[in-house]
Backbone as CSV, one residue per row, in Angstrom:
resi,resn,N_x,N_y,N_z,CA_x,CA_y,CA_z,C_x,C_y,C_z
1,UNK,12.693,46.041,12.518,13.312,44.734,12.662,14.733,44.868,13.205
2,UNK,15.510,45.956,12.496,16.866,46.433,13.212,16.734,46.468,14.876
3,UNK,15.642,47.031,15.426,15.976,47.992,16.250,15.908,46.588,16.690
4,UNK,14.916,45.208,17.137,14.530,44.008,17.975,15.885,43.453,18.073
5,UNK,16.599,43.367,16.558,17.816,42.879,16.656,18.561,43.397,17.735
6,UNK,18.985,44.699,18.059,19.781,45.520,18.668,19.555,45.159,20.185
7,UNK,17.883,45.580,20.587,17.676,45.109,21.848,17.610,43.778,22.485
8,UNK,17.755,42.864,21.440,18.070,41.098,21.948,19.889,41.442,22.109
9,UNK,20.791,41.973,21.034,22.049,41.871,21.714,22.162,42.441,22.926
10,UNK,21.800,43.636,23.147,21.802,44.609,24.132,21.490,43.927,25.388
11,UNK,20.184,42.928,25.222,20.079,41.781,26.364,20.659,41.009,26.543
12,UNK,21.434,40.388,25.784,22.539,39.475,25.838,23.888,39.703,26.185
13,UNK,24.071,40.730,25.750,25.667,41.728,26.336,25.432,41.873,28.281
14,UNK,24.314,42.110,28.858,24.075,42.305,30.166,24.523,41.001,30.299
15,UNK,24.196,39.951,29.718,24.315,38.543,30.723,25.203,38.462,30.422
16,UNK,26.639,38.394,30.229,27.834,38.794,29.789,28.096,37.650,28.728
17,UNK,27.245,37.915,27.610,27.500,37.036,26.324,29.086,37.069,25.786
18,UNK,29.800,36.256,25.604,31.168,36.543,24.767,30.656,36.874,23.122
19,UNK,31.266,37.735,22.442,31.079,38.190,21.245,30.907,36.934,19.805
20,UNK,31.065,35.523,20.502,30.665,34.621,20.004,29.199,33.949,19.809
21,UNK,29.288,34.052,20.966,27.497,34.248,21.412,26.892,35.110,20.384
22,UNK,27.206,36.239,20.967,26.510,36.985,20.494,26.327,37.206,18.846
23,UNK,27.196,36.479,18.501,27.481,36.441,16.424,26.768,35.360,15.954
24,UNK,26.113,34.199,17.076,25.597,32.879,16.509,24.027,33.664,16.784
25,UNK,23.867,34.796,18.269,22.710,34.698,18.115,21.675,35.978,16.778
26,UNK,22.974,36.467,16.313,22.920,37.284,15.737,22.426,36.242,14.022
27,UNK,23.379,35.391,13.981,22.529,34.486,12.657,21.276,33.699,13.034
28,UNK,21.268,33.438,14.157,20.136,32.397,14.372,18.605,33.658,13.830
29,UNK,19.058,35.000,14.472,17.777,35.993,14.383,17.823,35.810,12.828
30,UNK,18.725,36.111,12.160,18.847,36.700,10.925,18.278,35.556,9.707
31,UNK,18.312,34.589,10.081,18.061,33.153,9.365,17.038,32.032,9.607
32,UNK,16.926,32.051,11.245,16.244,30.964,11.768,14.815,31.473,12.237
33,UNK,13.997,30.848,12.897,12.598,31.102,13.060,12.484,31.569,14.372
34,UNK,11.572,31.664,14.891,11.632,32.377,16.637,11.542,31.772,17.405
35,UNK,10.997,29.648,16.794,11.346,28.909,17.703,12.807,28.260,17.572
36,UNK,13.682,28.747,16.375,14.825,28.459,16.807,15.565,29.434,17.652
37,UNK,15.097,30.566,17.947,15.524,31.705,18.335,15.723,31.597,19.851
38,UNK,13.740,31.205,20.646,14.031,31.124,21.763,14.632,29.449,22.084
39,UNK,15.045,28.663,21.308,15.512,27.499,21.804,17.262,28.043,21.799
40,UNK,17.803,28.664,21.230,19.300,29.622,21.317,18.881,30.185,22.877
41,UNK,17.908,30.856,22.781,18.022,31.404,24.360,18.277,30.669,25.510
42,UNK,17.103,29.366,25.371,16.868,28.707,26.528,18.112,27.587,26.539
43,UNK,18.798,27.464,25.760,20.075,27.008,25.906,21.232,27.709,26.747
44,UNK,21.417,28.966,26.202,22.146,30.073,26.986,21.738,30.027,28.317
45,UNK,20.436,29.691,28.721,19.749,30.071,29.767,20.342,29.207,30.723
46,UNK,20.052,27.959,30.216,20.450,26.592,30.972,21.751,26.359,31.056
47,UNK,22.915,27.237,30.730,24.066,27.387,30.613,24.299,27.818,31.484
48,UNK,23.501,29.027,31.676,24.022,30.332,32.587,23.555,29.421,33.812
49,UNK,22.391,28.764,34.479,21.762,28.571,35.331,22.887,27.312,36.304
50,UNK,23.939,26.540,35.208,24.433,25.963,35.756,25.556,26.032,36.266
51,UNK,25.901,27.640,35.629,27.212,28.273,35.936,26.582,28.822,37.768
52,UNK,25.204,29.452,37.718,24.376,29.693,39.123,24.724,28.528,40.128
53,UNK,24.388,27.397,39.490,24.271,26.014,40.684,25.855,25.743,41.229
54,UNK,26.678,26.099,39.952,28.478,25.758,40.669,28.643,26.549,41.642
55,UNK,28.428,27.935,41.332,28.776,28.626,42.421,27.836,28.420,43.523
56,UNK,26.576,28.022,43.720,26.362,28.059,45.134,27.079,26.879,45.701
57,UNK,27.432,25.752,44.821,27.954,24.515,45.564,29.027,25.121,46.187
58,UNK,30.065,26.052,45.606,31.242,26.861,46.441,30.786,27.628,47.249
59,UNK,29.832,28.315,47.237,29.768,29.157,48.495,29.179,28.276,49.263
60,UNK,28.609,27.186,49.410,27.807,25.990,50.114,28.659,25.691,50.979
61,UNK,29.626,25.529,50.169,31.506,24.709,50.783,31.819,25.986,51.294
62,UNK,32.082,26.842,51.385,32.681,28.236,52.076,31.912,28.164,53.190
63,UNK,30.560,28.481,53.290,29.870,27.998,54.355,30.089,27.304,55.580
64,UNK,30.169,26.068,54.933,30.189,24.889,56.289,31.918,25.041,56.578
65,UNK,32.736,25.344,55.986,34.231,25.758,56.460,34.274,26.853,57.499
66,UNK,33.182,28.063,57.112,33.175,28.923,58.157,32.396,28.593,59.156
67,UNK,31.485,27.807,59.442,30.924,27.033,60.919,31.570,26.127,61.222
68,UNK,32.629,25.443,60.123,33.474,24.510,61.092,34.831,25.057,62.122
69,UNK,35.342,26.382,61.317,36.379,27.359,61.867,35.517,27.749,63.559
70,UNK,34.300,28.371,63.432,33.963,29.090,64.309,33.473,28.150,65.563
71,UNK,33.324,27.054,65.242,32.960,26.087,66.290,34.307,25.562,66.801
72,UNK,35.079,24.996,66.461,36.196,24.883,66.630,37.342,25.787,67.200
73,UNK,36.786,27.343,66.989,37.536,28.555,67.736,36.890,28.796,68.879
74,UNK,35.369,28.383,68.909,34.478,28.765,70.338,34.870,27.217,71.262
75,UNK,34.847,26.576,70.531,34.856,24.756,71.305,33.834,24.315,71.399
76,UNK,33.219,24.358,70.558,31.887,23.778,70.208,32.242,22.377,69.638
């Protein structure tokens, strides 16, 4: 049971959990059931996924700045 514990932080430390995270998901294992467990995950998940969507909106915007530079330097 130790060791599952270890390898869920160990998975969670990769996604760069803050040590807060990682202490709630550490009670949720220790206390809660496995559907409160993966609903802790799929929260994190949907966290992380929207931290994914900001950044492409910036590189989206970086994007069309660099075809507007390069058209504008060719005379397009």
């Amino acid at each position: 049971m130790e060791q599952a514990l270890d390898t869920i932080l160990a998975g969670l430390k990769e996604t760069g959990c803050t040590d807060d995270t990682l202490k709630k998901a550490k009670q949720v294992y220790e206390t809660g059931t496995a559907d409160e467990l993966i609903r802790f995950f799929r929260r994190y998940r949907c966290g992380l996924m929207e931290e994914l969507h900001e950044s492409q909106r910036r590189v989206d915007c970086l994007d069309y700045l660099i075809r507007q530079t390069k058209n504008k330097k060719t005379g397009l």
